[in-house]
C-alpha positions in Angstrom: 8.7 -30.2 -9.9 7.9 -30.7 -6.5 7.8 -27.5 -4.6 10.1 -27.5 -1.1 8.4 -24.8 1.2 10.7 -23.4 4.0 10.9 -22.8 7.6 7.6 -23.7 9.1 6.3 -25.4 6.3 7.8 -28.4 4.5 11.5 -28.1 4.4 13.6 -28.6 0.7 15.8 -31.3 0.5 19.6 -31.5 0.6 20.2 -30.5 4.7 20.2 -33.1 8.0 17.0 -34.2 8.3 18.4 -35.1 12.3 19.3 -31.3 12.9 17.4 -30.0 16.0 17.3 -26.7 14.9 15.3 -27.5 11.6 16.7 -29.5 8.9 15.6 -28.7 4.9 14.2 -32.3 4.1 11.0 -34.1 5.9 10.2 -37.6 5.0 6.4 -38.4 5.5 6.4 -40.8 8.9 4.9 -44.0 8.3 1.4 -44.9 9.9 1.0 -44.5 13.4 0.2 -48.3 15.3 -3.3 -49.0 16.0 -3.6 -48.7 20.2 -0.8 -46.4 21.0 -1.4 -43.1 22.3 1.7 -41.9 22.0 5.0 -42.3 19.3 7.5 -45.2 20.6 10.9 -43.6 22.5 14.4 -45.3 21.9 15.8 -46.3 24.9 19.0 -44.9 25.7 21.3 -47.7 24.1 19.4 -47.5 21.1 20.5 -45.7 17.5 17.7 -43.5 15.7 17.6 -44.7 12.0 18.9 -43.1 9.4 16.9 -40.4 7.5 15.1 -42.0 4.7 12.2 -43.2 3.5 11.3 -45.3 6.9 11.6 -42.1 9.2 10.8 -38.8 9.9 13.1 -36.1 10.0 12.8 -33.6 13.5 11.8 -30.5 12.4 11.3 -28.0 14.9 9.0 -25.6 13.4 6.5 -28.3 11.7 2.9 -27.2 11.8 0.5 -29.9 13.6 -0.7 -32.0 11.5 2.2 -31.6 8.8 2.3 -35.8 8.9 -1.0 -35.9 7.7 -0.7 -33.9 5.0 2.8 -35.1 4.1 1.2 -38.0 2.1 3.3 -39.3 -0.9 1.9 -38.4 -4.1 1.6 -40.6 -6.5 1.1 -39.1 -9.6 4.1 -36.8 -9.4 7.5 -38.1 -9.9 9.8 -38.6 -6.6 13.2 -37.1 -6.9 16.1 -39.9 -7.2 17.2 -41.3 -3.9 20.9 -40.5 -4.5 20.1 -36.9 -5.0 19.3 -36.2 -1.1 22.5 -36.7 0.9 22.3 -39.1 3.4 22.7 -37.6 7.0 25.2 -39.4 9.8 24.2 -39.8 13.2 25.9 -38.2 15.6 28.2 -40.7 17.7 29.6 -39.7 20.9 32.8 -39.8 22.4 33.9 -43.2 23.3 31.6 -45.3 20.4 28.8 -44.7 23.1 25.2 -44.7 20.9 23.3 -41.1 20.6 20.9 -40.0 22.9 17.2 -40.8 22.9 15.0 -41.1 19.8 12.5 -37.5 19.3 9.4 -38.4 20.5 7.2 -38.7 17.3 9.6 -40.7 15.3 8.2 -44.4 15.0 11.1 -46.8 15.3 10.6 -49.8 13.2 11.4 -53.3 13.7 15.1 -54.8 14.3 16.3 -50.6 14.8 17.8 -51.8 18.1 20.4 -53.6 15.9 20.8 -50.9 13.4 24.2 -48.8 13.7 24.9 -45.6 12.1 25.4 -45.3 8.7 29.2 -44.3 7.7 29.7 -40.8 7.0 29.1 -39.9 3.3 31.4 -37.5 1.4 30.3 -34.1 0.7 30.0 -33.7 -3.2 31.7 -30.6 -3.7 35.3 -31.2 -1.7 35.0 -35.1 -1.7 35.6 -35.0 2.2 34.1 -36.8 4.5 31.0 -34.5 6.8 31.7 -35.1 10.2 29.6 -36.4 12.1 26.2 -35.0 13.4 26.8 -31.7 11.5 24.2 -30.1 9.5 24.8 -30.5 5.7 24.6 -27.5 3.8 22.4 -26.8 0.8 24.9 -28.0 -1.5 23.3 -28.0 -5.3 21.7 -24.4 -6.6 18.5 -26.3 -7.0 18.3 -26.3 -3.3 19.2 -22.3 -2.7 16.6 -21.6 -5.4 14.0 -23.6 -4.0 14.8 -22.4 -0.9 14.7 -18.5 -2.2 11.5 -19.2 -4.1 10.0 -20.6 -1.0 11.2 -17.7 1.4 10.4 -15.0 -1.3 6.4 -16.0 -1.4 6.5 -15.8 2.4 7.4 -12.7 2.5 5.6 -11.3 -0.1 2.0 -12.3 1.9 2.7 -10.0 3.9 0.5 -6.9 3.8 1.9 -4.4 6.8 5.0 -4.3 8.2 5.1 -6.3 11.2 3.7 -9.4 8.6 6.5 -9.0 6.2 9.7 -8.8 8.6 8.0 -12.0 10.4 7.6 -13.7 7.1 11.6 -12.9 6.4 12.6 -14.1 10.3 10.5 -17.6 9.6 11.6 -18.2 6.3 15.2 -17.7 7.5 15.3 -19.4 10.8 16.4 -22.4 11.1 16.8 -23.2 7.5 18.9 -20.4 6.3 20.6 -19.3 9.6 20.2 -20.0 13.4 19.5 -16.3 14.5 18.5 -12.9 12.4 18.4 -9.4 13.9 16.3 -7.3 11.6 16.9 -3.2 12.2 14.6 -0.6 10.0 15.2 3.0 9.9 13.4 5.5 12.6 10.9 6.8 11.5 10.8 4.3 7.9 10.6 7.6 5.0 7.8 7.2 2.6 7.9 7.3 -0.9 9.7 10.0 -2.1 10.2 11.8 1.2 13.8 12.9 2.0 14.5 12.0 5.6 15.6 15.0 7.9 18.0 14.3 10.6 20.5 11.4 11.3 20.4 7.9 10.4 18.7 6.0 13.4 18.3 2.4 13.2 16.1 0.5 15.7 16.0 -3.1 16.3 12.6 -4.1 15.2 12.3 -7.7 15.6 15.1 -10.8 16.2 14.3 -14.4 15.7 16.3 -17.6 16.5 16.3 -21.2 17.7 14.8 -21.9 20.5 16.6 -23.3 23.8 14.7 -26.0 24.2 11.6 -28.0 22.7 8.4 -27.9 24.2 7.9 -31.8 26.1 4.2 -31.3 25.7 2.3 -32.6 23.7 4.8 -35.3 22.0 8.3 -33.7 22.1 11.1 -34.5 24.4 14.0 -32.2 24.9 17.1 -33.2 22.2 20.7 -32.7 22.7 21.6 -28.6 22.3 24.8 -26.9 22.2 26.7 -25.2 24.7 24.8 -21.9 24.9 26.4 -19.3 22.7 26.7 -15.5 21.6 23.5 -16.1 19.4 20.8 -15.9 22.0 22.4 -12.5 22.9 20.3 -9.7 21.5 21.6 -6.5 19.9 21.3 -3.0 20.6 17.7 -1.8 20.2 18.7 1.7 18.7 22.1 2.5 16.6 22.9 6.0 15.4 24.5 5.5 12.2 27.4 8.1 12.3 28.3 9.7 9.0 31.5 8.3 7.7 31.7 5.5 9.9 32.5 1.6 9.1 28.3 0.9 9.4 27.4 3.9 7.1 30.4 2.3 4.7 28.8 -1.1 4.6 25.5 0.2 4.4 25.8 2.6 1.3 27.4 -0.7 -0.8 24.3 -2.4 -0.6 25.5 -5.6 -1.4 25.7 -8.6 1.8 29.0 -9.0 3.5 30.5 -11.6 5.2 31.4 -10.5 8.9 34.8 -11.6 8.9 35.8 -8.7 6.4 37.4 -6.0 7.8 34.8 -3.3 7.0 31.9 -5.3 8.4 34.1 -6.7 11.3 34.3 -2.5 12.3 30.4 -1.9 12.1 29.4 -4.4 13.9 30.2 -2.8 17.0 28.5 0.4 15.8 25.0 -1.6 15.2 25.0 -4.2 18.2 27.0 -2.2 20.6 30.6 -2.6 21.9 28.8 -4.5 24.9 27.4 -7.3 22.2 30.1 -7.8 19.6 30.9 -11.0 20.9 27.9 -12.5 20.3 28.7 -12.6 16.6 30.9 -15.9 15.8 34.0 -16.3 14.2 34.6 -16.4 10.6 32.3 -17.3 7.8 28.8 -17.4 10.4 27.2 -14.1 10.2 26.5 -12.1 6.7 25.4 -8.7 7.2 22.7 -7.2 4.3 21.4 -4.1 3.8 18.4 -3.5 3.9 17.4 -1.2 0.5 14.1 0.4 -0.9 13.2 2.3 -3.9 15.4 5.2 -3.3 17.8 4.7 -0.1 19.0 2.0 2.9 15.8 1.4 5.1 17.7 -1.4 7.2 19.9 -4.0 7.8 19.4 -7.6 8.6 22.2 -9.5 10.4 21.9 -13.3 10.0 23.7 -15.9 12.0 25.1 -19.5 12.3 26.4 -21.1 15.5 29.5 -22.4 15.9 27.8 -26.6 15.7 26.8 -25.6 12.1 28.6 -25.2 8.6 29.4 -21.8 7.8 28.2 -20.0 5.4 29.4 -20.1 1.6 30.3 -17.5 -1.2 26.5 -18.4 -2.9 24.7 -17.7 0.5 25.6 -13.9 0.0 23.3 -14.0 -3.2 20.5 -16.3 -1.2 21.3 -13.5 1.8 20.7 -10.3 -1.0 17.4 -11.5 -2.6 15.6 -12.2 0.8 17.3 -8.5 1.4 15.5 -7.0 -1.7 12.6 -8.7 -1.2 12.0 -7.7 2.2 13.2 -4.0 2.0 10.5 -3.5 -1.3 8.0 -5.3 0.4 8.4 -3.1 3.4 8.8 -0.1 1.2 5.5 -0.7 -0.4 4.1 -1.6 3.1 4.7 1.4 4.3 3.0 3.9 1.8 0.5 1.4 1.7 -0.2 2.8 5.7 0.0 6.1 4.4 -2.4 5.4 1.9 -5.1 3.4 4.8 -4.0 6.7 7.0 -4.9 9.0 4.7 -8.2 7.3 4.2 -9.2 6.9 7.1 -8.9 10.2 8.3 -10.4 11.9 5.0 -13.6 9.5 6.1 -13.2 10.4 9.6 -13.4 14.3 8.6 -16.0 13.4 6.4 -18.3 12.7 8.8 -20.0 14.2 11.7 -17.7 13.3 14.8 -20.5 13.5 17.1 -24.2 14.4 16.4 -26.0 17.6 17.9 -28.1 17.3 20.5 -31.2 19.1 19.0 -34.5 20.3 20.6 -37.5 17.3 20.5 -35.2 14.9 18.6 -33.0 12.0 19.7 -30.1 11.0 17.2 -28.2 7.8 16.3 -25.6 6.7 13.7 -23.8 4.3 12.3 -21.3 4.0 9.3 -19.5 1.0 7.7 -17.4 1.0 4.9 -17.4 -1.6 2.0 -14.5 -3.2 3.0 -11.7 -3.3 5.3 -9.7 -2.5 2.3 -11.6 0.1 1.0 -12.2 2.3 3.9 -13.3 5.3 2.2 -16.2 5.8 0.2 -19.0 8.2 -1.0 -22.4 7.8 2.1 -22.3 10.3 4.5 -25.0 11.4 6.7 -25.9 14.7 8.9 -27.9 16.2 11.6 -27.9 20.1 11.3 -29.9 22.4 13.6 -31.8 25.0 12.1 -33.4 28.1 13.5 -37.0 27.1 15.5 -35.5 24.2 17.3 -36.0 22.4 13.8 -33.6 19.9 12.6 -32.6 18.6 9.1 -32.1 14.9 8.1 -29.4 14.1 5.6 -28.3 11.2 4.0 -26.5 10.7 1.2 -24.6 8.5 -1.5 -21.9 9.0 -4.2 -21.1 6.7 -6.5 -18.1 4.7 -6.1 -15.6 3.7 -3.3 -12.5 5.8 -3.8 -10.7 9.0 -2.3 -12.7 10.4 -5.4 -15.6 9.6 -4.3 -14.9 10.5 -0.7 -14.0 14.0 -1.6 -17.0 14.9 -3.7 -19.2 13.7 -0.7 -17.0 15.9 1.2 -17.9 18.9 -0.9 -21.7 18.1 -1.0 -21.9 17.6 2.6 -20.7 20.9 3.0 -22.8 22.5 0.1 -25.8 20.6 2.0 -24.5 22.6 5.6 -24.5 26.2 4.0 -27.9 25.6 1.8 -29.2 24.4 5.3 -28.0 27.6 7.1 -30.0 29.6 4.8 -33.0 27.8 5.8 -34.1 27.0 2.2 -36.9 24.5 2.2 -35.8 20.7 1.1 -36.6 21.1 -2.5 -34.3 24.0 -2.9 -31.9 22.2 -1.2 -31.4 19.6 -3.8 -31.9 21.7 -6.8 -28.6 23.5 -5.6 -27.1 20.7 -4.5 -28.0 19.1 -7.9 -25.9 22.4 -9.5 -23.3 22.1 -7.4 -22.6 18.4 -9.0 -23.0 19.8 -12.2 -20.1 21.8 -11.6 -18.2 19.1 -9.7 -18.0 17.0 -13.2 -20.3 15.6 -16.0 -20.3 12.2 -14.5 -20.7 13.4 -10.7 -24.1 11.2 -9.5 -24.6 11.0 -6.1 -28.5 10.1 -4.5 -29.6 12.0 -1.8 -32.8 12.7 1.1 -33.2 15.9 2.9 -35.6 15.9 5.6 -36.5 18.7 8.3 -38.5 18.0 11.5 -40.3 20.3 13.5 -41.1 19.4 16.9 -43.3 22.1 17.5 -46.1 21.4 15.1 -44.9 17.2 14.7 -44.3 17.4 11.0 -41.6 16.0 8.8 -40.9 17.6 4.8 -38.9 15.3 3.1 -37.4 15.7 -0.2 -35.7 13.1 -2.4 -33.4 12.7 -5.1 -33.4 8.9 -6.3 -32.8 7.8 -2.7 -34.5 4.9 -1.4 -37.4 5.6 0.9 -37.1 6.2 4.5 -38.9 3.8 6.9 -41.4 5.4 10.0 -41.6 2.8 12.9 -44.3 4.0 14.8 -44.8 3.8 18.6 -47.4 0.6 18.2 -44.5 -1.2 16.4 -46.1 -0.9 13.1 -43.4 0.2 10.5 -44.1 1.6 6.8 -42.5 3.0 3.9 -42.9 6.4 3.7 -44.0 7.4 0.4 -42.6 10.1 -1.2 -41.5 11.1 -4.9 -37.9 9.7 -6.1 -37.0 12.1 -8.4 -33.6 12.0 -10.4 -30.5 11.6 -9.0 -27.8 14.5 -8.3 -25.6 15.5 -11.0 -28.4 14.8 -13.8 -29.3 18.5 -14.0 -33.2 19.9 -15.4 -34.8 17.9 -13.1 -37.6 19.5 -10.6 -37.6 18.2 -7.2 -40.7 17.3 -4.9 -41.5 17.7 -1.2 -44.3 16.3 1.1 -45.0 17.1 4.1 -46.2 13.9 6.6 -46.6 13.1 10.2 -44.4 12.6 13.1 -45.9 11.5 15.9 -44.3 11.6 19.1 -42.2 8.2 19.9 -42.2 7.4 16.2 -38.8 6.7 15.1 -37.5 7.5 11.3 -34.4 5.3 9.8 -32.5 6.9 6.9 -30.2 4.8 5.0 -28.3 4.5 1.9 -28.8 1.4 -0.1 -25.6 -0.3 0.8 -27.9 -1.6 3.8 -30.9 -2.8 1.3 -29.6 -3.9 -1.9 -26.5 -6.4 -2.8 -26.0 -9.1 -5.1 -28.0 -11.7 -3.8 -31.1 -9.4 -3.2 -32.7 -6.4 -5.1 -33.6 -3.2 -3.3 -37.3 -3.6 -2.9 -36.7 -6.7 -1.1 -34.2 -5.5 1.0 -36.2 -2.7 1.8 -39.3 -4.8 3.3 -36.9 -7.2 5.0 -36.2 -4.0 7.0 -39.4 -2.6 7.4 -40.2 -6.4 8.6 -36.9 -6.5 11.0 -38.0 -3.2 12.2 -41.5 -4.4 13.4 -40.0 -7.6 14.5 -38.1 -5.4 16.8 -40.5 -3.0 17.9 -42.7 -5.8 19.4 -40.1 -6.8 21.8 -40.2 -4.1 23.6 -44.0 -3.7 23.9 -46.3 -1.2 22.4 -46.0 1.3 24.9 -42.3 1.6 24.8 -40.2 2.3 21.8 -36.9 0.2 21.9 -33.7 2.2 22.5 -32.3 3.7 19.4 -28.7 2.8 20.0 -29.9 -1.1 20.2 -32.2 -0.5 17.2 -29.1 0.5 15.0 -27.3 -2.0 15.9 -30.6 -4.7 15.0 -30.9 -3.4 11.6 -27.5 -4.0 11.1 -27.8 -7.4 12.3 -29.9 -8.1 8.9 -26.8 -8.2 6.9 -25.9 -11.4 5.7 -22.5 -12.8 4.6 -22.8 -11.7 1.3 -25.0 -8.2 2.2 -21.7 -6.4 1.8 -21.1 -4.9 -1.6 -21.7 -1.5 -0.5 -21.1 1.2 2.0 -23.5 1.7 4.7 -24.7 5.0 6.3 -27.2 4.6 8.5 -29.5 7.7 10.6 -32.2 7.2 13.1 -34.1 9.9 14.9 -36.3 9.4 17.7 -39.3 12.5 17.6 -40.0 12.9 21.0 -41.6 16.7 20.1 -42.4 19.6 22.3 -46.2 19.5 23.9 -48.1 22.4 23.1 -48.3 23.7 26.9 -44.4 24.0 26.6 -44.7 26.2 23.5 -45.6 30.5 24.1 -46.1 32.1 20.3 -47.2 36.5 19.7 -47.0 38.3 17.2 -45.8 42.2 18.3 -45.7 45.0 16.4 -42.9 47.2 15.5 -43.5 50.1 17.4 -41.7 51.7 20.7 -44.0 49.7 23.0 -43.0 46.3 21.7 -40.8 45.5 24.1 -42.6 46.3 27.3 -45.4 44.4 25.9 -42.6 41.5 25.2 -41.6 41.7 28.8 -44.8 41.1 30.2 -45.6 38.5 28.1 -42.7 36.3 28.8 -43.1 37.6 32.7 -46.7 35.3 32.5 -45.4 32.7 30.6 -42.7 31.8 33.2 -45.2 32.2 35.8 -47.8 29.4 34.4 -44.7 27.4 34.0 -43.4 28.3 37.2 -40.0 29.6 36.6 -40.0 33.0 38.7 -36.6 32.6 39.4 -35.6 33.3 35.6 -38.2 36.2 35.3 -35.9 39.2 35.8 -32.8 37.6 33.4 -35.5 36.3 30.7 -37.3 40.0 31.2 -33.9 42.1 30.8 -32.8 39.7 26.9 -35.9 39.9 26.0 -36.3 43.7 26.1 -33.0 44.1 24.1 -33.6 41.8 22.1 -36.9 43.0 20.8 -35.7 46.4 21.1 -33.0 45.4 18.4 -35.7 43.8 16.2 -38.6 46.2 15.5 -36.0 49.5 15.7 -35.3 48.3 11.9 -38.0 45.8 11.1 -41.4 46.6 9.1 -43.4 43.6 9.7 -44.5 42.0 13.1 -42.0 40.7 15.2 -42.4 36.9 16.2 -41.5 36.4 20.1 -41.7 32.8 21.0 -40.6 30.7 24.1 -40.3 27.3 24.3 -39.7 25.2 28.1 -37.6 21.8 27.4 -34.1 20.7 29.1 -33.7 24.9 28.6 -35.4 27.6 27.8 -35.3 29.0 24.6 -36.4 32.6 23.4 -36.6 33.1 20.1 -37.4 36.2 18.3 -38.0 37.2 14.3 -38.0 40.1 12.0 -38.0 40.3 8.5 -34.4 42.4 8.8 -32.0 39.5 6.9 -29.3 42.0 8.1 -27.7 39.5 11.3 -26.2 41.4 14.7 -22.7 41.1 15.3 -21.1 41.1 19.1 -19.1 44.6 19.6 -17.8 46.1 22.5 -19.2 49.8 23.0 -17.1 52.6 23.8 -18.1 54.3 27.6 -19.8 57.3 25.9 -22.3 55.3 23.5 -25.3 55.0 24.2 -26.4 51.8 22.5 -24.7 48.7 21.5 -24.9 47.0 25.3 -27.4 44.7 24.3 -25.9 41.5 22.6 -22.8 42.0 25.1 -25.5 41.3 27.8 -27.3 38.9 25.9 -23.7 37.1 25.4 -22.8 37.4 29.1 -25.7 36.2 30.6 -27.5 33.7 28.5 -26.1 29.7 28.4 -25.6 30.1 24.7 -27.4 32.7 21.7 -27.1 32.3 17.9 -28.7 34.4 14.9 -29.5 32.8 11.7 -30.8 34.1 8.3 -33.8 33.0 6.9 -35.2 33.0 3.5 -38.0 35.8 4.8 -35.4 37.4 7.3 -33.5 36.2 10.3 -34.2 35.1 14.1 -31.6 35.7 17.0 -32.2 33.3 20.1 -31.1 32.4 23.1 -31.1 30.0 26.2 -31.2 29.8 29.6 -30.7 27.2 31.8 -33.6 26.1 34.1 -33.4 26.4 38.0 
């Protein structure tokens, strides 16, 4: 069986192939004259031939190109000539011939002497079709062609927009000359009871157009008198409990207009304004629109006056492109839900924006597996720890679900509070590896934790079956960093091994997951020296001197991806170690005794001075002094002062106390309990933080 598409692609048989607004048959055209730029036009005495196997129907909505590909096949059988109705030509008043021949349609030899063909009778009523009118799909093999056709187009639609396009096409012209398509405001999804009245809004209308286009090979063919159709409706409708539109609505089924009850709502959904614009009798059918559960819509489709009206089987062809629509839009719609909810669980996932740490310059990227499958289980992190150190996570669950998604969710998090506690990277990952334990038996994820000290220039990384991280120093050489694998999270009895390396200043560490390295056509060792080798590639364009901007280098190492590179998700961290220089760096030791902090006062009081910032001496003098004054009252080991000069100052001072202050506002007759309220209203920003040995409050100050 040959298969009839509809509207914009090939049209089914059985309608006028001479009808301007888009007949249901097209004949291939025969081959185009050798020479001629452009079709042959009949002159204005001449007659167009009859439809059939010698010309091409007009179609208005043909795709370019639709005569190449409408090529007769040969080894499928061709329907039986009688069974496509022949198609009159319309004959003006007073014998006078039609109008000009649409440019495209080759006229053959001896078609100036060619007269219409005599009206043939319509099958059904054995009368005569008048002529130039459109013939109707007469035989139920056309309507279910036609619904088969129209059905698939709408169902390729994946959002909502697509599928109430896909219904407008495959309606207009072949099913109906105009279609107003109204959806409930806001659309429910799934199971949710809407709150408030029935509001419909006008969401997209679709109907022949005025005129062709004359470029490119079309000339303008003989149109109606301008009608009611090209009126459009009301764009909003409050559907009144009760009323005639709520009536027609609730029974679901397609209505001819010219019933009473649908005659009364149609006022109520295009406005008393627009009612006119809806023709006489048998030439609108309005069709609810219905989901799953309730009425979503209603689609209003109409015939001009110039065309046959429509019959008792167009209200079924009207209610399956009803159903299929209003499902289809159904299912688009929690299907948005579902890609909203996705996205925003990633979204939260994630860091929003990455700190801006002391001695270390940051850049990510993330990109999911597939524009379908927006959510998945990499995540990276940046999270500032107490000595203006920072720690380096990157991560990987298996999988590509919401599943997945929240699990990484819950590690990241674990990862954030182990962090806070300062724990070195091979604690890290033993807890972490716990905490998967008790997420699930099968919950694996990979993971490296790395923390960078600008001070001393020196990176501990651990691992837990993560590919390697790659250094690209400041000469452009790159390497892989070796350090221990180890087993991946969620295995449980595994011990977990940290190195400490090198981290020169200008260097710059990438951390990845293997989304970026590994796919089907290339196996993770090779992927990992094609980056190693892309990164030195890189590095060398910019000169030995100067590393290449991190922002740019992200998006390079991306670049390596090749059309079939995406299998996986891809998290991606770089960090630039720029370091603090010793001569910006102040370190004692004091003892906790009463003269602590006047010896912590005069200290920092020289410090500023060699790195002249006297104008911060008496606010740096006064935090200082409380702050210290705080520390050794309780502690029993020496207190660490230290002050380090970058964008800001930082003061940072330890005890072995892991009790941390809080902020409280002192009564007028204490005598203590001032000193955090100063150190909060005078310094930019102050933190304490527990460490494993104790805690260390700080604070900053910003340079003059």
């Amino acid at each position: 069986m040959t298969e009839h598409p509809t509207s914009f692609d090939r049209p089914s048989t059985g309608a006028d192939p001479a009808d301007p607004r888009g007949a249901l048959l097209r004949t291939p055209a025969p081959p185009r004259a050798s020479g001629s730029a452009l079709p042959a036009q009949g002159g204005a005495g001449e007659t167009p031939p009859a439809a059939g196997a010698d010309s091409p129907g007009a179609f208005e909505h043909a795709q370019p190109g639709a005569e190449q590909a409408a090529e007769p096949d040969t080894h499928r059988p061709r329907p039986a000539s009688e069974g496509v109705p022949v198609q009159p030509a319309a004959v003006q008043p007073g014998g006078a011939s039609p109008g000009p021949v649409a440019q495209g349609a080759v006229v053959p030899d001896g078609a100036a002497d060619r007269r219409a063909l005599p009206a043939e009778p319509d099958r059904r009523t054995g009368q005569p079709t008048a002529p130039g009118q459109p013939t109707p799909m007469r035989r139920d093999g056309d309507r279910l062609r036609f619904v088969g056709a129209a059905t698939r187009r709408i169902a390729r639609g994946m959002d909502l927009d697509e599928i109430v396009m896909g219904l407008c096409r495959a309606t207009v012209p072949t099913f109906a000359d105009a279609i107003l398509v109204y959806l409930r405001e806001p659309l429910p999804v799934g199971d949710e009871r809407p709150t408030g009245p029935l509001v419909l809004r006008l969401r997209r209308t679709d109907r022949i157009p005025a005129e062709r286009d004359t470029e490119g090979g079309f000339v303008p063919a003989a149109q109606p008198e301008p009608s009611g159709l090209e009126t459009v409706g009301a764009e909003l409708c409050e559907v009144r409990p009760g009323s005639a539109l709520a009536e027609v609505l609730r029974g679901v089924r397609p209505v001819f207009t010219d019933t009473k009850s649908a005659r009364a709502a149609l006022p109520e959904l295009l406005g008393e304004e627009r009612d006119f614009a809806v023709p006489d009798g048998r030439r609108a059918i309005l069709a609810p629109l219905r989901g799953r559960r309730r009425v979503i819509g209603a689609a209003l489709f109409l015939r001009g006056p110039e065309r046959v009206a429509f019959e008792a089987d167009d209200l079924l062809v009207a209610a399956q492109l009803a159903t299929h629509s209003a499902l289809g839009i159904d299912k688009a719609v929690l299907y948005g839900r579902e890609a909203y909810i996705a996205d925003e669980l990633q979204r939260t996932m994630l860091p929003e924006n990455l700190p801006r740490c002391t001695g270390v310059r940051l850049a990510s990227r993330y990109l999911p597996a597939a524009e379908t499958a927006r959510v998945g289980g990499d995540w990276y992190d940046a999270i500032p720890l107490p000595g203006s150190r920072v720690a380096l996570v990157v991560g990987d669950v298996m999988g590509h679900s919401m599943t997945s998604a929240a699990i990484m969710g819950q590690l990241r998090t674990t990862a954030q509070t182990l962090a806070g506690l300062d724990l070195p990277p091979q604690e890290v990952l033993h807890h972490l590896d716990e905490q998967a334990q008790r997420l699930g038996s099968d919950r694996m994820a990979t993971c490296l934790y790395a923390v960078y000290d600008p001070v001393s220039h020196r990176i501990t990384v651990a691992n837990a079956g993560h590919p390697p991280p790659v250094l690209l120093h400041l000469g452009g050489h790159a390497e892989v960093l070796r350090v221990p694998a180890g087993a991946p999270i969620g295995v449980g009895g595994v011990d977990f091994e940290a190195v400490e390396l090198d981290a020169p200043a200008g260097a710059t560490l990438l951390l990845y997951t293997d989304g970026l390295v590994e796919s089907r056509l290339r196996d993770v060792w090779t992927g990992i020296e094609q980056l190693r080798e892309r990164l030195a590639a890189t590095a060398q364009l910019t000169g030995p001197d100067h590393p290449p901007p991190l922002e740019a280098l992200c998006d390079e190492v991306l670049d390596m991806l090749g059309p079939g590179d995406r299998d996986d998700d891809i998290a991606l961290l770089a960090a630039r170690f720029d370091g603090i220089a010793p001569s910006d760096v102040a370190y004692w030791f004091l003892e906790p005794e009463n003269a602590a902090p006047g010896k912590a006062r005069r200290l920092a009081r020289r410090a500023l001075a060699r790195w002249g910032m006297e104008d911060l001496t008496d606010s740096v003098e006064l935090l200082v002094s409380e702050v210290v004054t705080n520390a050794v009252r309780y502690a029993s080991k020496p207190v660490t002062l230290r002050l380090l000069r970058t964008d800001v100052l930082r003061c940072e001072v330890g005890d072995d106390v892991p009790q941390l202050p809080r902020l409280r506002q002192a009564r007028a007759t204490d005598e203590g309990g001032r000193g955090l309220y100063l150190v909060n209203r005078l310094a930019r920003r102050w933190g304490a933080t527990r460490l494993s040995t104790g805690k260390v409050v700080w604070f900053e100050l910003n340079r003059g």
